[in-house]
Steps between C-alpha positions, in 0.01 A plus 500: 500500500226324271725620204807395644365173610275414196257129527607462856220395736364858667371580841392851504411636901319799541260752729163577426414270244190275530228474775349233678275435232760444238448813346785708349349879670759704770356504863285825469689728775803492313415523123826644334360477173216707616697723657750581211375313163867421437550241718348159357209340689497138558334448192732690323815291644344170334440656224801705397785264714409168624243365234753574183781312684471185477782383727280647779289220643444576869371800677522545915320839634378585831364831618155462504372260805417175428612203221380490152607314180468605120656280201473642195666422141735779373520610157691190382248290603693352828405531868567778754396391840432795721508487898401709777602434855461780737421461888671783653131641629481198695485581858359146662809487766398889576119366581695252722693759666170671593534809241277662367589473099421691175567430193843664558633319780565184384817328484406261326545185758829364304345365193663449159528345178711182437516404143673151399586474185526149354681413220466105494243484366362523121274792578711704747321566806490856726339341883420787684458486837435790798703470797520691801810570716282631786288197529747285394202312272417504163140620385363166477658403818294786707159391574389860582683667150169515283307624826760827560534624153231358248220800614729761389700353208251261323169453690317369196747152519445228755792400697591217270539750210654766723785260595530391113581902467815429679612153461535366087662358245532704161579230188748711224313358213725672223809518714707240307391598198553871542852478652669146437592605162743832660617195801699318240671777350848526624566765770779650271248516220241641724768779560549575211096515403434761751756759339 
């Protein structure tokens, strides 16, 4: 699709990516590189894919418990943000039910990602923002949010930085640079590029 579609602006979604501490390594249980050393690691997949494309500038993962967030400059020198949002081991609203959870059980209590992407402005902007439908509340909204998951998915933080982990605002420094040139080619033109 990258070849089809060349200098269009590139949202790649995938698994088992990054963890909570921004690092590109697969959640241990479920290595497939180290199970059969054809598959790619994450490391791998930024190096042989997203990296040398440089229409790719945004990564979403999950998988691995928690939030984390990785920019890094590919090998034409623009940026590649990277984003983990994963919450599905959240189990608060089974602790409220009076079960007994593991790590397992949870539901994850309705939370996800919304992502708002601005174009207005002269530095687009990505506001991200974690919402959930069960509580009907956003992150920042739930006085208790830092309290029920911070222990297990970043203790180190305090609250204030734990709810910065799911409530931002990413500035696309090099978006208009890196794509405003392939906006003002004509669509037929584009067309005709991408054979």
């Amino acid at each position: 699709m990258i070849g089809k579609y060349p200098g269009l602006p590139t949202i790649v979604t995938t698994h088992d990516y990054m963890n909570k501490d921004g690092q590109r390594r697969p959640e241990a249980a479920i290595d497939a590189h180290a199970v059969d050393p054809q598959d790619n690691s994450p490391e791998m997949v930024w190096e042989k894919f997203i990296s040398r494309n440089d229409q790719i500038f945004l990564v979403l993962c999950g998988h691995q418990l928690g939030q984390g967030l990785r920019v890094d400059d590919n090998a034409a020198g623009h940026k590649v943000y990277q984003i983990l949002a994963d919450y599905q081991g959240r189990a608060q609203t089974a602790k409220d039910a009076g079960l007994e959870t593991g790590r397992m059980l949870g539901i994850g209590d309705g939370w996800l990602r919304l992502m708002e992407f601005d174009m207005s402005t002269p530095a687009p902007l990505i506001r991200v923002r974690t919402y959930s439908t069960h509580y009907e509340a956003f992150s920042t909204d739930t006085p208790r949010y830092a309290a029920w998951y911070k222990a297990e998915e970043k203790p180190a933080l305090d609250d204030e930085a734990f709810h910065r982990q799911d409530d931002f605002v990413l500035e696309l420094t090099d978006f208009r640079s890196r794509f405003d040139r392939h906006a003002q080619i004509p669509a037929e033109k584009r067309s005709d590029r991408a054979r």
